[in-house]
N, C-alpha and C positions, 0 to 999 in steps of 0.2 A: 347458228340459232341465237335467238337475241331475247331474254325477256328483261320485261322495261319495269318491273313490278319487285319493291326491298325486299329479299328474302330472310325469315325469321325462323330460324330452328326450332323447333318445337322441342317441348321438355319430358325428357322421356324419365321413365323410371331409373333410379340407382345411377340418373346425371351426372352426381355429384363425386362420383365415386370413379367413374372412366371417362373417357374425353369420348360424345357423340361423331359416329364420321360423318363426316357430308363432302361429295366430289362436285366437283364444278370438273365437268368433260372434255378434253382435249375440243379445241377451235367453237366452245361455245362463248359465248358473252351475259354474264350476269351483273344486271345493269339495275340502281335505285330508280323513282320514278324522279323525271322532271318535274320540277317547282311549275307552279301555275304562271303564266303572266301578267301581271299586274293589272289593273284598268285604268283606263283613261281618266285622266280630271273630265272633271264639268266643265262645261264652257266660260266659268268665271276668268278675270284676268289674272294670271299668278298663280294660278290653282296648280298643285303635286301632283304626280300621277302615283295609283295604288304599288305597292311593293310585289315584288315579282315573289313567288313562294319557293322555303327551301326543298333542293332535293333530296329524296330517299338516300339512304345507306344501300350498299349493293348487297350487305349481308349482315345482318343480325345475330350474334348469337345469344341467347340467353342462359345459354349453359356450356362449361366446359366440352369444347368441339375440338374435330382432328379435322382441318380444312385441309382436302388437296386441291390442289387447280393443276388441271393438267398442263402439260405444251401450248401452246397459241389460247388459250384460256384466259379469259381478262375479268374480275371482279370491277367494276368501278360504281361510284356513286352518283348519283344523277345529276345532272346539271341543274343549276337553281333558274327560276324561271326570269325573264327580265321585267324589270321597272316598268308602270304603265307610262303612257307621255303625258305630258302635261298639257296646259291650258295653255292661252296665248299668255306670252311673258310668263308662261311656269316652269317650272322643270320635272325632268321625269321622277320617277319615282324609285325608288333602293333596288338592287338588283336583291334578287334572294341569292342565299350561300347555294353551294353546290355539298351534296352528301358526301358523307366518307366511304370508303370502300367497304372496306372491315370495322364492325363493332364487336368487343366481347371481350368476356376474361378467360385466363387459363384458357387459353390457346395454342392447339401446334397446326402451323400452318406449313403446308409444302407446294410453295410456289415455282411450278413451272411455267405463267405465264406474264400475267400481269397484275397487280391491283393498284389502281388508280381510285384519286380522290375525284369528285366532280369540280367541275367549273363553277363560279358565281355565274347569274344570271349575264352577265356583263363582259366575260370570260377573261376578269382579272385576275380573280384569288380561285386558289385549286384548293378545295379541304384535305382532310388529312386522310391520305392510305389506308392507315389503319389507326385504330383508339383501342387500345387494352391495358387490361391491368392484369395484377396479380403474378402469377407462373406462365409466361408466353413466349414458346417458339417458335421461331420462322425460320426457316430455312429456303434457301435460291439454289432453284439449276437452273445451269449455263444458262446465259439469254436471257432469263429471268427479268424483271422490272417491277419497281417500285414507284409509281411517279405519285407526289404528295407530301406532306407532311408525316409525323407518328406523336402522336399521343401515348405517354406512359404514365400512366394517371398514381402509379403503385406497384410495389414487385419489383420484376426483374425481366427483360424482355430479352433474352437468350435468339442471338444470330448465328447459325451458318452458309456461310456466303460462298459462293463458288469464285467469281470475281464481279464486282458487286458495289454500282455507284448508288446513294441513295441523295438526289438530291436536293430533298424537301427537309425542315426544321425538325427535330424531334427536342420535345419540349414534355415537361412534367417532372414529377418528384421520385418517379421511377429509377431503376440502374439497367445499363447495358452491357451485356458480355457478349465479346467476339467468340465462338468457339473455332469455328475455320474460315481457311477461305479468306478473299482478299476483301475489305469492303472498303471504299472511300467515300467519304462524306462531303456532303457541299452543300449544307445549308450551313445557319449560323444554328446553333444547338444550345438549349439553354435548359436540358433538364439536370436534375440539381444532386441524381443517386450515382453511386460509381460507379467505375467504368472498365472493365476487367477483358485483357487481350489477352486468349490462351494458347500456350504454348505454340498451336499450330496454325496460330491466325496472323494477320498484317491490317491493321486499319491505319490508311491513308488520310493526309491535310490533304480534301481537293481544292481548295481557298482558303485566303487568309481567316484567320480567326472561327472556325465550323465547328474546332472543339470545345464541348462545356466548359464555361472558364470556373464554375466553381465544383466539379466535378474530380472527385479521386480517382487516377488513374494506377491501375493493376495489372503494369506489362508484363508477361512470360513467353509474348509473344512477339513482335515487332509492330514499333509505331515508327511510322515515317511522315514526316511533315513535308516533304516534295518541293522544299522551298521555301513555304510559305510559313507565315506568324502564327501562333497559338498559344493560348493560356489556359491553363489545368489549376484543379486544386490544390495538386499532389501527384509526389511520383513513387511507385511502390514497384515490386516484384522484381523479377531478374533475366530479363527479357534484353533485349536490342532499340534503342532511340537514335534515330538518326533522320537524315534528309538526303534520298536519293536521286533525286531532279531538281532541275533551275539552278538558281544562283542560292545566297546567305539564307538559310532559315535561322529561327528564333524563337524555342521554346519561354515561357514565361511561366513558372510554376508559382503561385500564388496561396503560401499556404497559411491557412487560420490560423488562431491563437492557439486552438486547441488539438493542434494537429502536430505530431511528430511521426515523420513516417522515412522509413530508408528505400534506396531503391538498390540492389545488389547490381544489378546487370551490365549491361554496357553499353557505350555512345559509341556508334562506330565514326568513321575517320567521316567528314566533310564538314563545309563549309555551317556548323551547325553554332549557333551562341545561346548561352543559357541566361536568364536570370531569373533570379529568386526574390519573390516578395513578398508580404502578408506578415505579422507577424509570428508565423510559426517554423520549426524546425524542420529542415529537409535535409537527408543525409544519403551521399552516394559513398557508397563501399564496391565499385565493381571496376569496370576498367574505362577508359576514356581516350579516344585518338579524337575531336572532333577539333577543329582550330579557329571556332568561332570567341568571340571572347564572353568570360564570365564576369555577369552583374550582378553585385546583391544589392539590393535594395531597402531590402527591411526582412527583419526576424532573422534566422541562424542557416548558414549553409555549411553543414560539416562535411568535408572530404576524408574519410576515415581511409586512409591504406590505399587508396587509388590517386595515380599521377595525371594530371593534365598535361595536356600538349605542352610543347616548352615555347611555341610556336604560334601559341595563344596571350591571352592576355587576363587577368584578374582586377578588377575595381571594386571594394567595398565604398557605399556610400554609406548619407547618413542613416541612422537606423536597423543597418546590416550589422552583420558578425560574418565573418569567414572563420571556422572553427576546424578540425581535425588532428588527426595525429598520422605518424607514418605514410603522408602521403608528400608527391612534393606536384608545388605550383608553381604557376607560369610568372614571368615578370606580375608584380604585384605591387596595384597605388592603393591605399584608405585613407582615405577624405575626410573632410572635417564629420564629426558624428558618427565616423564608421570606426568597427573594432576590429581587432584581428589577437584571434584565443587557441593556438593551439591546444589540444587535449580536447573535452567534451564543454565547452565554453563555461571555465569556471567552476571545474568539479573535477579533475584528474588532470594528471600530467599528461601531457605530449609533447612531439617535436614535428613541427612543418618545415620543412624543406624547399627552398624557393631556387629555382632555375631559371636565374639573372637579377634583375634589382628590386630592391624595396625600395619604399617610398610610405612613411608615415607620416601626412600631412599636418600642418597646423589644424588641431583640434579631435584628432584621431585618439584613438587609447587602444595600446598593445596589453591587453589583461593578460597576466601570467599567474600560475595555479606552483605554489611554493611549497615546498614540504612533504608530499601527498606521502600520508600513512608513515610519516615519523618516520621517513628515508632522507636522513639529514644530506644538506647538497642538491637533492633530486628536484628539477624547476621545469617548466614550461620553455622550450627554445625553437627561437626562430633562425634554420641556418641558411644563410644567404648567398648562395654561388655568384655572388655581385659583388653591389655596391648597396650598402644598407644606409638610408638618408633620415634620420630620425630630425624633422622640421617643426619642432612646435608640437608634438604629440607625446600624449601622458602615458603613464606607466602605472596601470592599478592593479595590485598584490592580493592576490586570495590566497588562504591558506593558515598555515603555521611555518610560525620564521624560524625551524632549529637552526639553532649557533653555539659557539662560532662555525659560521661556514659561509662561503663565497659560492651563488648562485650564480651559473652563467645562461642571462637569459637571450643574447642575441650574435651572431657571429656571421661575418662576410668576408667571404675573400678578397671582393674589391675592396676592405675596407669599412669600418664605420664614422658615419658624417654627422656630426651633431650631438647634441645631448636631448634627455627629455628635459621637458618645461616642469613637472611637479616635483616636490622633492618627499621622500615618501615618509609614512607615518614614523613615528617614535613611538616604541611598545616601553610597560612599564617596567621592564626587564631586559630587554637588548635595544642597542641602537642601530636605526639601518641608514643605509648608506651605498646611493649609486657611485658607479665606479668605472672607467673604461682607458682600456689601451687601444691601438690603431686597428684591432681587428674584432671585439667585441665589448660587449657588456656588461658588465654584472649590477648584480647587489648582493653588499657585504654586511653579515649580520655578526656581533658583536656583545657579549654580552656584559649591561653596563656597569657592575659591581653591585649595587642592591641587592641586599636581603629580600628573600622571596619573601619572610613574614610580612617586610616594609611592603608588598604590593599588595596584602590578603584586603578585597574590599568591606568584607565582614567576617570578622576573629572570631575561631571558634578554639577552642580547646584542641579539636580533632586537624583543625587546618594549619592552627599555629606549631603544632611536633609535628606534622606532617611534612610541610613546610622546612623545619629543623632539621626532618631526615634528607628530603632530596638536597638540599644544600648540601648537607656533608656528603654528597654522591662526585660532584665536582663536574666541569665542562668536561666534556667526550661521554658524559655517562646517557644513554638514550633516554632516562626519566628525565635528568636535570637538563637537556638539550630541549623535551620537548617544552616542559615547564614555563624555558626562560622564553620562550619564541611565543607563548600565547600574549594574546591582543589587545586583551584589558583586562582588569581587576578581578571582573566580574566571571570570563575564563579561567584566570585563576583559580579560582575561589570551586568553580567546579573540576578542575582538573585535582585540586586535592583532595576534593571531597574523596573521588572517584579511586584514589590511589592507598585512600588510609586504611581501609580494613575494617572501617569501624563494625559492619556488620557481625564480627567475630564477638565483640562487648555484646552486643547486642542479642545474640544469640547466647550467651553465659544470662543475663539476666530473663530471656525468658525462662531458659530452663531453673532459674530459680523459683520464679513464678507455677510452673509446672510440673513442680514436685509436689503442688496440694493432691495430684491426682489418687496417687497411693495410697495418702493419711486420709483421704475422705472418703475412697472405697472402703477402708479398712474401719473406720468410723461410724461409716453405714449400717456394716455388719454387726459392732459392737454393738450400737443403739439400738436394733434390731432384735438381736440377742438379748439384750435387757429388760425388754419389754415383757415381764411375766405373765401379764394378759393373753398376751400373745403363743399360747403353747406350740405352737409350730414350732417356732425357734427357738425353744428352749433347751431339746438335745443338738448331741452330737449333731454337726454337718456339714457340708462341700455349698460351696455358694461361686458364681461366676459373674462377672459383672463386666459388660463393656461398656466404653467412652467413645465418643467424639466429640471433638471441642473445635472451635473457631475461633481465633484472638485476631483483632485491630490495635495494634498500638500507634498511637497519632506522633507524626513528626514533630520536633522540637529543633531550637534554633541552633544544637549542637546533631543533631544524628536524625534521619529520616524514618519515615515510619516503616513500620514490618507487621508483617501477616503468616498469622503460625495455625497450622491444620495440625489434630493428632487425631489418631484413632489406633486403640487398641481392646487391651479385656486383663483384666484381674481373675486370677484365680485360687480360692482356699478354704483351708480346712481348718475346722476348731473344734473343742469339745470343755466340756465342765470336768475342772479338775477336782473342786467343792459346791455346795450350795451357793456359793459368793465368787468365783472366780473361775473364769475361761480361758485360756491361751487358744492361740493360733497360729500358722505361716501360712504366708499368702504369697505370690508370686506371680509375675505379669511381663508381657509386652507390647508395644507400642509401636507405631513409624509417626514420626515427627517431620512438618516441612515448615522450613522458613521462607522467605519470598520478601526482600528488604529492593524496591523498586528502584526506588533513590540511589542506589549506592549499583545498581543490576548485580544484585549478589544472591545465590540461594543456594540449599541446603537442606540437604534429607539426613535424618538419624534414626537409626535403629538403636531402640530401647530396652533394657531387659531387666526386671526389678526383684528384689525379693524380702520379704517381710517377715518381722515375727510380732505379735501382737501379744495382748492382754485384756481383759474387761473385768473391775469388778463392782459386783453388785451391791450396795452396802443397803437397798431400802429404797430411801427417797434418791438417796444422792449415788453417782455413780461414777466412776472412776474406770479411763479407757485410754491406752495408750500402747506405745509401738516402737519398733525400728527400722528402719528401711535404707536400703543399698540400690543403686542403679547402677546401671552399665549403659553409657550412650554411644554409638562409633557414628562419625560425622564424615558427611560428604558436602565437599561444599565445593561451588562454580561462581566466582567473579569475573565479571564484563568490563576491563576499564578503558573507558571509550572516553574521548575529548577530544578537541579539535588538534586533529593531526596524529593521533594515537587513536591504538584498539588493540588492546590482548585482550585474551581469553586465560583467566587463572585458575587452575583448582589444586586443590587441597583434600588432606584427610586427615581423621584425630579420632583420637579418645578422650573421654572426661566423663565422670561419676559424681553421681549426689549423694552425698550421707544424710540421714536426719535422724532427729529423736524427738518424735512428739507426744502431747499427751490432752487429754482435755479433762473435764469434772463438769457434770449436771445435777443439777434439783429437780425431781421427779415432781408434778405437781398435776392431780387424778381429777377432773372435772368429770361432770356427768355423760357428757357426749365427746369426749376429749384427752387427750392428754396433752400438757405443757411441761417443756425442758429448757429452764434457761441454761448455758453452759458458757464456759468460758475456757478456751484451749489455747496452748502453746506451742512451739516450734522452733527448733533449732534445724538451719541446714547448712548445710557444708558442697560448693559445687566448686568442682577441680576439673582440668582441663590441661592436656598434654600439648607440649610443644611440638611445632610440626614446620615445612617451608614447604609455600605452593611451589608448584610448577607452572611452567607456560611463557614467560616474557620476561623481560629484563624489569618490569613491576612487579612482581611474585615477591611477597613478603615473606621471612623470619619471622611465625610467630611461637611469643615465650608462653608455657605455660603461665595456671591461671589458678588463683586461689582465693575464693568467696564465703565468706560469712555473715551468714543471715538469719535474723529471727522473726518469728510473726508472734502474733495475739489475734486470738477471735475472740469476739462477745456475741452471742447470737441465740437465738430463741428457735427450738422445733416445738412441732406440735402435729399430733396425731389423727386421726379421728376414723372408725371402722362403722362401716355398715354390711349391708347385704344386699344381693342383687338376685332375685331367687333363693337359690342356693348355694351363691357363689360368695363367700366372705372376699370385701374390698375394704381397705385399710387408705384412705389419703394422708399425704403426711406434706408438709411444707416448711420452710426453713427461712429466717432472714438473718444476716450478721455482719459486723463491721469485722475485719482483719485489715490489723497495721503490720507492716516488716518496715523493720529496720537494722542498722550495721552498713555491710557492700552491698547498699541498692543498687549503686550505678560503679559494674565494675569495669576496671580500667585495664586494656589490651597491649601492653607493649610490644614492638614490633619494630623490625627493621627489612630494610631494604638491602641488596649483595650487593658488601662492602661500602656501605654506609651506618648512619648513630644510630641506635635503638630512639623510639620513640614512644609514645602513651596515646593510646586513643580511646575516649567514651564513646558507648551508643547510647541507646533507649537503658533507662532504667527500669529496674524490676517497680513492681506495681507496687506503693507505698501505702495508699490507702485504697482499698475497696468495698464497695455494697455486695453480700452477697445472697441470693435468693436460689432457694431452691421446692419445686411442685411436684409432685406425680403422689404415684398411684401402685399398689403391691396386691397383690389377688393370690387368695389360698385357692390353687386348683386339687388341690388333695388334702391328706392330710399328714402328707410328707412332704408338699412340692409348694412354693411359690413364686411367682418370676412378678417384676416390678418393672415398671417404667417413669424416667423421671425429666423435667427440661431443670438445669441450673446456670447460674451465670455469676458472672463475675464483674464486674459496672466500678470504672472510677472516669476521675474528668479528663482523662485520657488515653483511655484502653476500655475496649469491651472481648467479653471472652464469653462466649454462649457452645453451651452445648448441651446433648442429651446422653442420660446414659440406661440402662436396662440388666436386670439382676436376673437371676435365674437360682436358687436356692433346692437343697436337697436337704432333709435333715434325718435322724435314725436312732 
């Protein structure tokens, strides 16, 4: 049966949701319509003749369809109709296209016969098979054929192939996955998605170049090139690559800048050559017998842990890197512009292993990665079952240079021939220096007597005793090794940072700073209490009050900035011992976190406080003050990281605030108001126990710690009560200066095992501050009130905001 007429599925309901079926019946023929043929010119001379018309599609879908085609079953698209003729001295007229077989998305198609694209009118160009996008499978039995092109406009077009040549283009932005079955291709292919061969499939080169050359390939299954040349974008998965028919094949994987992809699997043994080009990373980790030779070209071929044939051959050109570790290569040349980087090119150690001669050309550079992670000695090596001929090629060192130590970067049995052309840098603390006997390489690093201070490129207080201490550590100590091996000043300068501790100062003078939390709970209450207007709080009562607070302290040219969280709650009791005087104890805790970025150091402390208080009333003027004890135990985690170093350190301590403060106000009774200017005092005392981290051979000795400090406030409250209903509201707001002075900036001495004690400053306690404080207190009864309030603490380089909220009971 034969219909000559495109067939167009209709849209059925809940289309979109299941794939429609449609059978095209064993030995029938579903055929597009023939294109018209064109008309004759006019009788003019040179006149065209009209264009022949496209042909129909043999099958339309417009909705997600389940196409079978039986056995002898052929879908094809019409033939395009021919060119009319032309005039005398004309010529004829454009053939029309020929239709496509299959149109449609999300498609599963099960092809047991044929689907062919049509002919042009002229019967030169065949359209394409099939055009789909989206989610589309096709699947072949036996016999099967595809004649045409394929269109993958989008998606993913999912194959299984029984055995299965497709010899039309497939083209578009689409990806192709093998699932079974053997499929080999013979056009030239130039769609641009990747290309996935699964486990149980084999897609074949049937011609040179058929595979998409900028396409990622996803073997888990077997590719075979048959001989013939091909270029890929990439090679991925862990599958089998190789060439089983004809002579030399030659993979060409081409990978972007932006691509780093591994392939685990395998190159089985033939006549196969690789080469690598694109500026991006491609890395085989699997096994390899093939004996074609390997070319790089351009960007990085890492050989991680897998041997090439010994039988083979390796060229880095210009532009290339041949990179890996624990693997070993075949005889090996690098050419002018070409590198060769054991390890991960310039980021870790490795050793390549070569099986027969080197050859580093005039203009070549053997990169080698020195130091990695402060394993003094530990270098990048090339070992050379040959003759190693170093001709004019440079020798460039990444890394950290610990010394004194002797790095051996190249070794050959045949021998080493030649020296390198550059002579390498001088650091401001060791000198290096190529070196070689008849059978290897080095470089010897040497440290050049200089005073580390002498190399600090900006003197700090913290960098100059820091400095003082690794020195008195001495060569073989792993601080003073990594130290002297950094690169320039300016490494320096942060390798001490990193090693001083300063964080510990630093955190002594927050917690000076945040010891107002107690005396200003306790203050609150006081001033509270005083207020005779106020009968709420005039007896006895239990009051609870929590905090959270936020500080930014800004970095300074000696100590980086730091960021402190607390949050806790006060809790206490008081009563009138006379008409003029109150006592009370109060008592609280906290969690405290430090976060000092600069230095990667932090710190959590648990806080536990306890008070005894007083208020007395005299009239206008009032008189309020206190004493307070804290309990802090400190956890702390330093990061010290720098080029060619990384511990991890921690620590643990104690240290306690003592204070004795007090303040005085003038009560001043406005109409809608109350005014209190007051002016308060402060003595604190912040001590801190000695302790020594753990973790690394950087793990400080540090000494306790003994701080004295006073402050001054001058500042104004002021009151003011209304009603909300029935609800009495009280606003109250506060502004004032406090200065401290004495040990603002207190000083950490510290040492390193078996080396000089040292001193190091951080961040100073806050010397002058603005402070402002708002909220709001509500009588919910006529025993109960709870408050809420925002204050802060503001100078020109520290901000500390937080809010806090009362809860009061009184009897």
């Amino acid at each position: 049966m034969l219909c000559t007429a495109s067939f167009l599925v209709p849209v059925y309901p809940r289309a979109q949701e299941q794939r429609i079926p449609y059978d095209v019946a064993p030995g029938t023929t579903l055929s597009g319509g023939a294109g018209g043929v064109g008309g004759a010119a006019g009788g003019g001379v040179g006149s065209v003749g009209g264009a022949g018309g496209e042909g129909g599609a043999g099958l339309i879908a417009s909705v997600p369809t389940a196409v079978t085609i039986g056995a002898g079953a052929t879908v094809t698209g019409g033939a395009g109709g021919a060119g009319g003729s032309g005039g005398a001295l004309g010529t004829p007229g454009p053939a029309g296209a020929g239709g496509a077989g299959i149109i449609g998305r999300d498609l599963s198609i099960a092809n047991g016969g044929a689907i062919i694209g049509g002919l042009s009118g002229d019967g030169a160009v065949r359209a394409d098979a099939l055009q789909t996008g989206g989610s589309t499978f096709l699947g072949f039995s036996t016999g099967a054929t595809l004649l045409g092109g394929v269109l993958i406009s989008d998606g993913e077009l999912a194959i299984a192939a029984s055995s299965t040549t497709m010899s039309g283009a497939i083209r578009g932005n689409g990806a192709l996955t093998l699932q079974s079955g053997v499929l080999t291709l013979g056009g030239i292919n130039t769609y641009t998605g990747d290309t996935t061969i699964r486990s149980a499939a084999t897609l074949q080169a049937g011609a040179d170049n058929v595979l998409s050359p900028t396409s990622g390939f996803t073997v888990d299954g077997n590719l075979d090139l048959l001989g013939h040349v091909a270029t890929i974008g990439s090679l991925s998965g862990a599958g089998s690559v190789g060439t089983s028919l004809g002579g030399a094949a030659t993979l060409t994987i081409d990978t972007a800048a932006w691509r780093q992809v591994a392939f685990l699997g395998s190159f089985s043994a033939g006549p196969l050559g690789i080469v690598k080009t694109g500026a991006g990373t491609q890395i085989f980790s699997g096994t390899a017998a093939y004996t074609g030779a390997t070319i790089v070209n351009g960007g990085v071929l890492a050989i991680n842990g897998m041997d090439l044939s010994s039988s083979s051959s390796l060229t880095v050109n210009s532009s290339g890197t041949i990179a890996g570790f624990d693997s070993t290569l075949p005889s090996t040349t690098v050419n002018a512009g070409g590198f060769i980087s054991p390890g991960s090119s310039g980021h870790d150690i490795g050793v390549l292993a070569i099986a027969g001669n080197l050859l580093l050309a005039p203009g070549s550079t053997y990169r080698a990665d020195i130091g990695y992670l402060g394993l003094t000695g530990t270098s990048d090596l090339l070992d050379v079952n040959g003759v190693a001929t170093i001709s004019g090629s440079s020798l460039d060192l990444v890394g950290s240079f610990f010394g004194p130590a002797r790095y051996t970067l190249i070794t050959a049995t045949g021998g080493v021939a030649g020296l390198f052309a550059n002579t390498p840098q001088q650091l401001p603390l060791a000198d290096l220096a190529f070196a070689y006997d008849a059978s290897s390489g080095y470089l010897d690093v040497t440290y050049n007597g200089e005073p580390i201070v002498s190399a600090i490129a900006a003197q700090t207080f913290a960098r100059i005793g820091t400095g003082a201490g690794v020195q008195s550590l001495g060569s073989g100590n792993p601080v003073f090794d990594a130290i002297v091996g950094q690169v320039s000043p300016t490494n320096i300068d942060t390798a001490l940072d990193q090693l001083s501790g300063q964080s510990y100062a630093s955190i002594r003078s927050s917690m000076i700073d945040d010891s107002r939390f107690v005396r200003d709970a306790i203050n609150d209450r006081l001033y509270g209490a005083g207020q005779t207007a106020r009968n709420d709080e005039v007896a006895n009562g239990f009051w609870l009050q929590g905090v959270g607070s936020w500080a930014t302290r800004d970095a300074t040219s000696e100590a980086s900035a730091l960021d402190r969280s607390i949050g806790g709650f006060f809790l206490g009791g008081d009563g009138e011992m006379s008409d003029t005087v109150r006592i009370g104890l109060a008592g609280g805790y906290s969690r405290s976190s430090f976060d000092d970025d600069g230095r990667r150091a932090r710190a959590g402390s648990d806080d536990w406080s306890i008070a005894g208080y007083v208020g007395v009333d005299l009239g206008k003027v009032t008189i309020r003050g206190g004493i307070a004890y804290a309990w802090h135990n400190v956890d702390t985690t330093r990061d010290v990281v720098f080029a060619g170093f990384n511990e991890r350190l921690s620590g643990r301590y104690s240290a306690a605030t003592a204070q004795i403060f007090g303040e005085a106000g003038y009560k001043i009774e406005l109409r809608e108001a109350t005014l209190e200017p007051f002016l308060g005092a402060a003595y604190v005392n912040v001590n801190s126990d000695g302790f020594t981290e753990t973790g690394g051979s950087a793990a400080l000795k540090v000494d306790d710690g003994n701080d004295n400090v006073g402050t001054t406030t001058l500042g104004l409250r002021a009151t003011s009560a209304f009603s909300i209903d029935d609800l009495m509201v009280e606003a109250r707001g506060m502004i004032g200066w406090r200065y401290a002075f004495g040990d603002v900036s207190p000083v950490t001495d510290v040492a390193f095992s078996g080396g000089s004690p040292f001193g190091v400053t951080g961040l100073a306690a806050t010397r002058n501050a603005a402070l402002i404080e708002l909220g709001f207190d509500a009588l919910v009864s006529d025993t109960m009130k709870v408050g809420l309030s925002y204050n802060a603490a503001l100078s020109g380089d520290a901000v500390d905001q937080g809010v806090s909220g009362k809860f009061i009971v009184t009897f």
